[in-house]
C-alpha positions in Angstrom: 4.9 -21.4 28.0 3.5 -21.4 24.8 2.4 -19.0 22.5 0.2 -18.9 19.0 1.7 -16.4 17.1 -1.0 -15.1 14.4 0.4 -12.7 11.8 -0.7 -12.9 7.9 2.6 -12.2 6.6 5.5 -13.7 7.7 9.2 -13.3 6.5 12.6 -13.6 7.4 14.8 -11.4 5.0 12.6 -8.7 3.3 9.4 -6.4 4.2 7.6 -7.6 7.4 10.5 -8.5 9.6 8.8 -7.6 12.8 6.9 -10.7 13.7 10.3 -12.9 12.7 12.6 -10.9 15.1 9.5 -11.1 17.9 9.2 -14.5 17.7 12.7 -15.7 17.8 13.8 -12.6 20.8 10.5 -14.5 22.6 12.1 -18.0 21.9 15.3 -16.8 23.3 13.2 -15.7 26.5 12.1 -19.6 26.7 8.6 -19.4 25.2 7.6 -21.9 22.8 6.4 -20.4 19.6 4.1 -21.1 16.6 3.9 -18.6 14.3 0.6 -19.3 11.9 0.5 -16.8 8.7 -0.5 -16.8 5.4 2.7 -18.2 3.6 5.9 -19.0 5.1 7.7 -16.6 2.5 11.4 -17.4 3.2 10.9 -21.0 4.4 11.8 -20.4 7.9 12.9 -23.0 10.0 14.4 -22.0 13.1 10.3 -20.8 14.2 8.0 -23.6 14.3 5.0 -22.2 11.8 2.2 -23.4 9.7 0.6 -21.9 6.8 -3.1 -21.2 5.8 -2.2 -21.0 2.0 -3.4 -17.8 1.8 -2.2 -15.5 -1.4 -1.7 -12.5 -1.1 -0.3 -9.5 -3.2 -0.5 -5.9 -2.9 -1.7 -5.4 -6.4 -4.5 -7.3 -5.7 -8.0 -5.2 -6.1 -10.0 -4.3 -3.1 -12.8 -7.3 -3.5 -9.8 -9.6 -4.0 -7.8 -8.6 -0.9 -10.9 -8.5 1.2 -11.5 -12.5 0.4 -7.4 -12.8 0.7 -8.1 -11.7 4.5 -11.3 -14.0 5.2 -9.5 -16.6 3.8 -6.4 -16.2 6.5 -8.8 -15.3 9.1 -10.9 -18.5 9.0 -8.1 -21.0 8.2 -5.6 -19.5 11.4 -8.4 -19.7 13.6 -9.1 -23.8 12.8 -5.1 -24.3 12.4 -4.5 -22.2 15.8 -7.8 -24.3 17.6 -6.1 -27.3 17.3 -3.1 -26.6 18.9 -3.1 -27.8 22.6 -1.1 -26.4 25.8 -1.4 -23.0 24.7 -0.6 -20.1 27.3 -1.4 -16.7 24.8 -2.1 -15.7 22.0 -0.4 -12.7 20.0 -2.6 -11.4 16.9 -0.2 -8.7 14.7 -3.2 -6.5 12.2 -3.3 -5.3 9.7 -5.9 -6.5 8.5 -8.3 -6.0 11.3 -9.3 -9.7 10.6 -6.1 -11.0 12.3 -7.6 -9.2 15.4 -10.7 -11.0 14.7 -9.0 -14.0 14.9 -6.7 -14.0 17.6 -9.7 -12.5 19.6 -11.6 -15.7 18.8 -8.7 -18.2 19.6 -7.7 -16.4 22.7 -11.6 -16.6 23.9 -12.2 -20.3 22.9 -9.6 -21.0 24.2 -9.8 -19.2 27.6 -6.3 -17.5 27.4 -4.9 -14.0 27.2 -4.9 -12.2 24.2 -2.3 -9.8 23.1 -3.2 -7.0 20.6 -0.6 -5.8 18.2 -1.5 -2.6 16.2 0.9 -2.0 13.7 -1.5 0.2 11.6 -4.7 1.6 12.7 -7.4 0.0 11.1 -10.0 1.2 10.2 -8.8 4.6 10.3 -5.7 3.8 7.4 -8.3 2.3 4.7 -10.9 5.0 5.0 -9.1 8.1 5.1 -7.3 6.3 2.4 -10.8 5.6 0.3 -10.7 2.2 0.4 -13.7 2.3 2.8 -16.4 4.9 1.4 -19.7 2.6 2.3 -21.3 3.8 5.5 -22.5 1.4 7.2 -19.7 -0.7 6.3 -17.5 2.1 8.1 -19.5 1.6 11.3 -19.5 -2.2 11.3 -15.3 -2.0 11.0 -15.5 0.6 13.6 -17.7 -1.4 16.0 -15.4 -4.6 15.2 -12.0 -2.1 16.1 -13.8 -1.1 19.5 -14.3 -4.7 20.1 -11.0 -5.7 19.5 -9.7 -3.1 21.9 -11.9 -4.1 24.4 -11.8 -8.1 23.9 -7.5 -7.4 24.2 -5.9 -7.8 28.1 -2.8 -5.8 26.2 -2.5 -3.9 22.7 0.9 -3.1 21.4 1.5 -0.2 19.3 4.4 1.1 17.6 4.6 5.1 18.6 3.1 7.3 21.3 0.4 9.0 18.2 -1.0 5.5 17.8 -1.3 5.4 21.7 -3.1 9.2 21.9 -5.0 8.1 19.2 -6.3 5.0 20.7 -6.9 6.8 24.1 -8.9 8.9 21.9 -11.3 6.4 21.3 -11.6 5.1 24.8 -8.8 2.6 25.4 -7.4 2.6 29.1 -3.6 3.8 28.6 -2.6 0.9 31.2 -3.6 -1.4 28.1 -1.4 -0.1 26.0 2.4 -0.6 25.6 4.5 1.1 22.9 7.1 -0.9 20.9 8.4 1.2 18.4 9.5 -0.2 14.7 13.3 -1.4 15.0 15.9 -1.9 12.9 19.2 -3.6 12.5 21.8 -1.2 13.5 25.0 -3.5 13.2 23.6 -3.9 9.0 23.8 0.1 9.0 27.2 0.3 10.5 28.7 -2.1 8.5 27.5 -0.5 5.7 28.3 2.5 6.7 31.8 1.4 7.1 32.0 0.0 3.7 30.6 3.1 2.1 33.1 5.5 3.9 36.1 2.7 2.8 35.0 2.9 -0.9 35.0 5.4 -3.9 32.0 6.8 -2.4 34.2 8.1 0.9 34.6 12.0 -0.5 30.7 12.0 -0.3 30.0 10.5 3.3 29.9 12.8 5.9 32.1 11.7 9.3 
């Protein structure tokens, strides 16, 4: 089984973890994975991936991010086209444009298409102000409704995000909740170190 993992950031030790610890619990689960993103930030190796080249910084403007996401969005739907065998295809937004792609591949390609919502979009940028245009606010809108209804399954990462999709329309037996995770053991150990040095007298048992 093989899966076309589309997500446009992609590391292994910092920020954006959740796509890295996905795609190697789904390789332990016997799928075979290809993770295409913008940059391959910490030069993974044990998940096969290929980059669009795409820069990307969160200084960036909003005219220069906007290209930054066309940019990944074009090039991960030629890159992900020309992979054969595939079985699904897993688009993690933001941006909305991932969506656009995966939706695309998935369709082309006649295979299932798996929705990950790890921020609401377009609801985040406008109430935000990033999106004040009007008609561009309906057209993102339009594209979101589309996405939900192109999707055989969203994923999102807390019950809100659910409510707030059913909101819109979205059949709840779409959606599946997979809340954010984190490393527990790292905590423990250093919460174990932090009790064991100078610092014990102000760690609570």
């Amino acid at each position: 089984m093989k899966l076309i993992y589309i997500t446009q950031h992609f590391s292994s030790k910092s920020g954006l973890t959740r796509p890295y610890e996905i795609s190697k619990h789904l390789k332990k689960l016997g799928w075979e994975i290809l993770v295409v993103c913008g940059e391959n930030q910490d030069d993974v190796t044990d998940i096969a991936v290929k980059t669009t080249r795409t820069k990307y910084n969160q200084k960036y403007g909003f005219v220069k991010r906007v290209l930054s996401f066309v940019h990944y969005m074009l090039k991960s739907i030629l890159l992900a086209l020309k992979e054969k065998d595939v079985d699904a295809v897993y688009a993690s937004s933001p941006p909305i444009t991932v969506g656009i792609a995966g939706a695309l591949v998935a369709k082309m390609k006649h295979r299932s298409f798996i929705f990950e919502v790890r921020d609401v979009w377009p609801d985040a940028p406008i109430q935000l102000g990033f999106i004040q245009n009007r008609s561009l606010k309906k057209i993102m809108i339009r594209i979101e409704r589309w996405l939900y209804k192109a999707a055989d399954q969203i994923i999102v990462l807390s019950p809100a995000m659910e409510k707030n999709l059913v909101k819109k329309g979205v059949d709840v037996k779409k959606i599946t909740v997979i809340s954010n995770f984190a490393h527990l053991d790292r905590f423990r150990k250093w919460g174990t170190w932090m009790r064991e040095s100078k610092w014990k007298n102000s760690i609570p048992n």
